[in-house]
PyMOL Python script that loads the backbone (N, CA, C, O; Angstrom):
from pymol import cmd

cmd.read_pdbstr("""\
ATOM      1  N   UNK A   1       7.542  38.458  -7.596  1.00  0.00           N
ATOM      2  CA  UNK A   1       6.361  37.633  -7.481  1.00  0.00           C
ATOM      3  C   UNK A   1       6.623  36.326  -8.216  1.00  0.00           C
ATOM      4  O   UNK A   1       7.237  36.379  -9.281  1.00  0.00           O
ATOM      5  N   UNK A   2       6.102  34.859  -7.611  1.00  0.00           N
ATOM      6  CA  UNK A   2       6.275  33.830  -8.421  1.00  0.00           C
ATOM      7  C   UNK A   2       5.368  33.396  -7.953  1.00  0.00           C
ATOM      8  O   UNK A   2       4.891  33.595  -6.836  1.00  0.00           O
ATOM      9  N   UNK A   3       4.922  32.525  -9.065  1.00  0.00           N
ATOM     10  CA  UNK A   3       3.828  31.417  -8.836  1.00  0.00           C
ATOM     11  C   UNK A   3       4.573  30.223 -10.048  1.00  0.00           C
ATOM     12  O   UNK A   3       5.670  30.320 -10.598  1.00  0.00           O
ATOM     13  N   UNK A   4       3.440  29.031 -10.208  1.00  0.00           N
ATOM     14  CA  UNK A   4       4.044  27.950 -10.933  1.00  0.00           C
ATOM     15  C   UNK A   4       4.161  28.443 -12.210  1.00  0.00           C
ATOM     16  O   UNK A   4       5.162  28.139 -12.858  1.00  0.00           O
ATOM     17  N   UNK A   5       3.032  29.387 -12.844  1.00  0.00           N
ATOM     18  CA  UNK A   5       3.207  29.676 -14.177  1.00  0.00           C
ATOM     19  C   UNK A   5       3.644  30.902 -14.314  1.00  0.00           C
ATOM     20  O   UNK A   5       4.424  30.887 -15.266  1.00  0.00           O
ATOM     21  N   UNK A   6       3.541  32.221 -13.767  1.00  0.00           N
ATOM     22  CA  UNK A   6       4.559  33.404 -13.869  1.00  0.00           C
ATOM     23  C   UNK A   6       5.449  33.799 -12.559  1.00  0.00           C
ATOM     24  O   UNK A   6       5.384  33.536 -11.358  1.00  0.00           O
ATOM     25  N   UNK A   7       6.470  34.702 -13.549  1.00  0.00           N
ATOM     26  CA  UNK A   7       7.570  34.918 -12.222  1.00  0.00           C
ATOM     27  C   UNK A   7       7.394  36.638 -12.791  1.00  0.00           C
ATOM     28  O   UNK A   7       6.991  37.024 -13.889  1.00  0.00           O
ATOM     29  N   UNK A   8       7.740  37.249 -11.897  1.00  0.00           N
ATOM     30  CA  UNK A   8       8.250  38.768 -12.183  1.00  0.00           C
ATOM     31  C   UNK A   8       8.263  39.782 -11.045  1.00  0.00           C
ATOM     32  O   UNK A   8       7.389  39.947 -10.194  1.00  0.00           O
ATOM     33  N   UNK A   9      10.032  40.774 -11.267  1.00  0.00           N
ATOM     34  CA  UNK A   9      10.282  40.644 -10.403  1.00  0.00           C
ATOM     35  C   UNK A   9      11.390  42.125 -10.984  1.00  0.00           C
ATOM     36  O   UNK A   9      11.843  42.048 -12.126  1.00  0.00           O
ATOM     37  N   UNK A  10      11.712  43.292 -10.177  1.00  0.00           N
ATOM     38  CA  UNK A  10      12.789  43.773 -11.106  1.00  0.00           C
ATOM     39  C   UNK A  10      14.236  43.325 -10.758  1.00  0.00           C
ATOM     40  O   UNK A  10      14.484  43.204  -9.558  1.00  0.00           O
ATOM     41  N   UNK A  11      14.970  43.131 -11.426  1.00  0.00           N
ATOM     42  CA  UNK A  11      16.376  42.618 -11.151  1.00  0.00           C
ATOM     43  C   UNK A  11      17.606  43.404 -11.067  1.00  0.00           C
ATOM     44  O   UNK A  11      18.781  43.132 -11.312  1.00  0.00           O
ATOM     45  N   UNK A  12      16.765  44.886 -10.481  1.00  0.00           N
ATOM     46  CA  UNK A  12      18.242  45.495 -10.003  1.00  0.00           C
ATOM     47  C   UNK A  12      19.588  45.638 -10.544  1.00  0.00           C
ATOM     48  O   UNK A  12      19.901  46.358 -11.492  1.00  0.00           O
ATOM     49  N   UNK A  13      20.306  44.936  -9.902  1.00  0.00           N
ATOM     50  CA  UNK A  13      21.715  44.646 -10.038  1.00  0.00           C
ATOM     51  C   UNK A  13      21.992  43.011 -10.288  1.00  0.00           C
ATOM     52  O   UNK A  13      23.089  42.547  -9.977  1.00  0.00           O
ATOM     53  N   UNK A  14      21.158  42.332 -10.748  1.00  0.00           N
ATOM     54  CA  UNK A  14      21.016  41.128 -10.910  1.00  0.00           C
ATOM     55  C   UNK A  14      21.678  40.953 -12.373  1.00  0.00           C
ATOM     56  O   UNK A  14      21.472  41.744 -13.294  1.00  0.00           O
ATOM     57  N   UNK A  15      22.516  39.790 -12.462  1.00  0.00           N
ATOM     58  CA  UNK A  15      22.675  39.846 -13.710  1.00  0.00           C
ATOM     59  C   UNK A  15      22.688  38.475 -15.035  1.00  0.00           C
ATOM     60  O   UNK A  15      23.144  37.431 -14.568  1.00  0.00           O
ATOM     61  N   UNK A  16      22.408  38.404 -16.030  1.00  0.00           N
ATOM     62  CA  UNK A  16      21.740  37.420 -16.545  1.00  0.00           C
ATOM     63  C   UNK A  16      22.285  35.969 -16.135  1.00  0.00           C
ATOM     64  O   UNK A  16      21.597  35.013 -16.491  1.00  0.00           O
ATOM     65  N   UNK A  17      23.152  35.789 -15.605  1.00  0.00           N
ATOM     66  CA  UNK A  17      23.511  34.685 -14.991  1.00  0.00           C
ATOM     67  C   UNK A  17      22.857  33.840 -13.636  1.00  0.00           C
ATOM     68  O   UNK A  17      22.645  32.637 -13.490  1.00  0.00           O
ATOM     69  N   UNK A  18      22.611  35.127 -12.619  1.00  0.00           N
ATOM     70  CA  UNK A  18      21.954  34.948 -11.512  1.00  0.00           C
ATOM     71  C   UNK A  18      20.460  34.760 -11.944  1.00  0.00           C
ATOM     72  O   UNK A  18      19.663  34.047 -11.334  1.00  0.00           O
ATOM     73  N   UNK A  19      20.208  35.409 -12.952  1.00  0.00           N
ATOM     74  CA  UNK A  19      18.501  34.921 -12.834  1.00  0.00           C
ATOM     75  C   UNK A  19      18.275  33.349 -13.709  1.00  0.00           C
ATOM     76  O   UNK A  19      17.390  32.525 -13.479  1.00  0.00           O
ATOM     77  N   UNK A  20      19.225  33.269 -14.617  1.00  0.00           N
ATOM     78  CA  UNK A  20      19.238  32.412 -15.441  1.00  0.00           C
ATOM     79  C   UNK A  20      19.389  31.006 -14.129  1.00  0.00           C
ATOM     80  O   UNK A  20      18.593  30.083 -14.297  1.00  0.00           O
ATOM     81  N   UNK A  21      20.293  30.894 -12.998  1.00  0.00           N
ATOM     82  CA  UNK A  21      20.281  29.859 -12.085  1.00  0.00           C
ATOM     83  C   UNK A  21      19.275  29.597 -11.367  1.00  0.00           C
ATOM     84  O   UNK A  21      18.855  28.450 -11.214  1.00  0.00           O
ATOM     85  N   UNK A  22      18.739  30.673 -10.812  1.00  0.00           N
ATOM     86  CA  UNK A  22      17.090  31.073 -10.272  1.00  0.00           C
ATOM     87  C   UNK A  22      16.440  30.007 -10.658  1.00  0.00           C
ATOM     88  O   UNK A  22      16.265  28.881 -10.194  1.00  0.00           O
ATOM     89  N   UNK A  23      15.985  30.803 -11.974  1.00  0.00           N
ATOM     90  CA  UNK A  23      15.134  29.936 -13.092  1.00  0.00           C
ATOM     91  C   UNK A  23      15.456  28.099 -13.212  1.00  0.00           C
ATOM     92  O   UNK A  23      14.672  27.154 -13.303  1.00  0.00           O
ATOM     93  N   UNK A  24      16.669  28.153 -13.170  1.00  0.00           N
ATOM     94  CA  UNK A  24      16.746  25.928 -13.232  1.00  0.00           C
ATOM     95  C   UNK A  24      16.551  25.459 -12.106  1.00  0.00           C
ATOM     96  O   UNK A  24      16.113  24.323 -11.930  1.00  0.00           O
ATOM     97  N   UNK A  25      16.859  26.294 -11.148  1.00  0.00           N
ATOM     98  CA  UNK A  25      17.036  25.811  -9.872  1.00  0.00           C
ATOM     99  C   UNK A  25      14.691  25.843  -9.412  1.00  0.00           C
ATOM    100  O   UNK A  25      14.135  24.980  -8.733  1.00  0.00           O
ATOM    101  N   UNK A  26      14.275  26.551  -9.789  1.00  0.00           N
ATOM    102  CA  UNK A  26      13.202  26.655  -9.475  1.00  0.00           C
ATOM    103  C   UNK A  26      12.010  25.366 -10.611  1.00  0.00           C
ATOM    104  O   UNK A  26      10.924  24.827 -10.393  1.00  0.00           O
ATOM    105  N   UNK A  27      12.832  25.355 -11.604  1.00  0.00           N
ATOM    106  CA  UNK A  27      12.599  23.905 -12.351  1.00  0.00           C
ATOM    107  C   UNK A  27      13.016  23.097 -11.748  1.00  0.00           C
ATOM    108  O   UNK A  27      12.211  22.169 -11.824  1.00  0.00           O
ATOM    109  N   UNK A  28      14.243  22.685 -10.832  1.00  0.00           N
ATOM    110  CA  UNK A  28      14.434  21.791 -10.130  1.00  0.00           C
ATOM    111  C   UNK A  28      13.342  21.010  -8.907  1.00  0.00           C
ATOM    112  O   UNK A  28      13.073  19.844  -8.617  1.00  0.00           O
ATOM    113  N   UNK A  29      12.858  22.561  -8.344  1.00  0.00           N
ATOM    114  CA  UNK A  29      12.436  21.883  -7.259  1.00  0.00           C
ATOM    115  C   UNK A  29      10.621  21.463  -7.920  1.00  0.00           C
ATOM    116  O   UNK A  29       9.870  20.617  -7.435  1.00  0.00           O
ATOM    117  N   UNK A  30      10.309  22.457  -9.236  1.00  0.00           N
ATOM    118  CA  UNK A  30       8.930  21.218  -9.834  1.00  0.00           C
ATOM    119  C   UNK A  30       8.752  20.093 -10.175  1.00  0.00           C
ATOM    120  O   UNK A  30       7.680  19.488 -10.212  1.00  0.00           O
ATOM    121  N   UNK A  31      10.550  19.456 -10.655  1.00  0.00           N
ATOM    122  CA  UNK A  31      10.370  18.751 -11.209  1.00  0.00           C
ATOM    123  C   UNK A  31      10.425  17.547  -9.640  1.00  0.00           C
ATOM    124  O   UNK A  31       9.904  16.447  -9.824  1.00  0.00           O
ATOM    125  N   UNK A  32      10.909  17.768  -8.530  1.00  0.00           N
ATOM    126  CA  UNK A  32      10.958  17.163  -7.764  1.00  0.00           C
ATOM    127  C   UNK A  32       9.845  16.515  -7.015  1.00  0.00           C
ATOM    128  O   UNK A  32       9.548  15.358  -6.718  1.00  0.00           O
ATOM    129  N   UNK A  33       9.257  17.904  -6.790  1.00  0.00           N
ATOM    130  CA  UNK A  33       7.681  17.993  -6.539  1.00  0.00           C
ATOM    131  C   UNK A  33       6.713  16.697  -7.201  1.00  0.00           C
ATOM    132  O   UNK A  33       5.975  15.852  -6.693  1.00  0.00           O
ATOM    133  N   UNK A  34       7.131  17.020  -8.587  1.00  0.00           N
ATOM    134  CA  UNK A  34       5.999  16.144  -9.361  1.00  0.00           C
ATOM    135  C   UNK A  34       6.720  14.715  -9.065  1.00  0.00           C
ATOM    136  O   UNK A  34       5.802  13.910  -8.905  1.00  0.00           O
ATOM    137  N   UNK A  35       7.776  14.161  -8.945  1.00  0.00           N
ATOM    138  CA  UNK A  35       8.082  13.061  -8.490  1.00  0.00           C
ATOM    139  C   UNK A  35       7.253  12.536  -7.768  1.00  0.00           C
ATOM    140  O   UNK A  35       6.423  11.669  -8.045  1.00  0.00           O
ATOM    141  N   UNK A  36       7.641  13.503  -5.994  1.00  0.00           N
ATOM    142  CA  UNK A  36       7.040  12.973  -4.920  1.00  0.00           C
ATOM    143  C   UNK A  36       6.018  12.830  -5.305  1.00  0.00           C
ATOM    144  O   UNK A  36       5.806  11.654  -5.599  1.00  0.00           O
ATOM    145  N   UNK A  37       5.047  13.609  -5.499  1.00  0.00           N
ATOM    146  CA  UNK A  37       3.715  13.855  -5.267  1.00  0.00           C
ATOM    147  C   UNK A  37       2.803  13.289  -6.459  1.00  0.00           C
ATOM    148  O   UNK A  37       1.577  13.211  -6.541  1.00  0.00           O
ATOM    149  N   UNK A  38       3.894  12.892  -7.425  1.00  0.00           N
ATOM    150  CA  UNK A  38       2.792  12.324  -9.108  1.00  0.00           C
ATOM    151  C   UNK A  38       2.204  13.401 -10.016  1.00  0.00           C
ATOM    152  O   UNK A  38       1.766  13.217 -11.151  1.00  0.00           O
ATOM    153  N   UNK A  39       2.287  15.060  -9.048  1.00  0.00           N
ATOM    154  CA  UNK A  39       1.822  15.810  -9.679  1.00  0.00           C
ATOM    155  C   UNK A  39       1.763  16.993  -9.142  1.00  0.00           C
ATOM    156  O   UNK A  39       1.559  17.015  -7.929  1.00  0.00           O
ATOM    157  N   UNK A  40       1.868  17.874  -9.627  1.00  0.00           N
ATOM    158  CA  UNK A  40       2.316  19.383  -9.278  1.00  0.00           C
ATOM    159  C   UNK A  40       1.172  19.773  -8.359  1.00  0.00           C
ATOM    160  O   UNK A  40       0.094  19.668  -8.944  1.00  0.00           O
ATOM    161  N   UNK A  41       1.060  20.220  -7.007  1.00  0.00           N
ATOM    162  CA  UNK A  41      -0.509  20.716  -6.106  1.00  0.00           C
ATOM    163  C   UNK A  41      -0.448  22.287  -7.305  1.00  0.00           C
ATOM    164  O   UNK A  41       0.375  22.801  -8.064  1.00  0.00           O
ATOM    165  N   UNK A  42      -2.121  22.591  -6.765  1.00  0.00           N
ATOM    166  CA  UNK A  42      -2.587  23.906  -7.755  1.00  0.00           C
ATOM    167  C   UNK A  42      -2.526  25.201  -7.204  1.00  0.00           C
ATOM    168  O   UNK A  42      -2.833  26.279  -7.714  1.00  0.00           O
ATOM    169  N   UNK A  43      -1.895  24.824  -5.611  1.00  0.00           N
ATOM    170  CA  UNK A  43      -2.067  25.790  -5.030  1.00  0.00           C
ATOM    171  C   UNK A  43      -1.584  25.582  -3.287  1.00  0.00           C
ATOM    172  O   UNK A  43      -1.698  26.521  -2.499  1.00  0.00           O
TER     173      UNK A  43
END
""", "prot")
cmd.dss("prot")
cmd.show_as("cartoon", "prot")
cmd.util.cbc("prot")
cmd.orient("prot")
């Protein structure tokens, strides 16, 4: 499950590397967001 303010999720066979890229990569695309847009939508 993700939304802007929580993520959770079980990670299997996942390992702290793969979630750790997840995670920047999913900062990436807010921080992009707020570029375009001036500001994060709420929904």
């Amino acid at each position: 499950m993700w939304t802007q303010s929580y993520f959770g999720e079980t990670i299997g066979n996942a390992n702290e590397e793969a979630i750790r890229q997840y995670v920047q990569n999913q900062l990436k695309v807010m921080d992009e967001m707020e570029e375009r847009f001036g500001q994060l939508p709420l929904f």
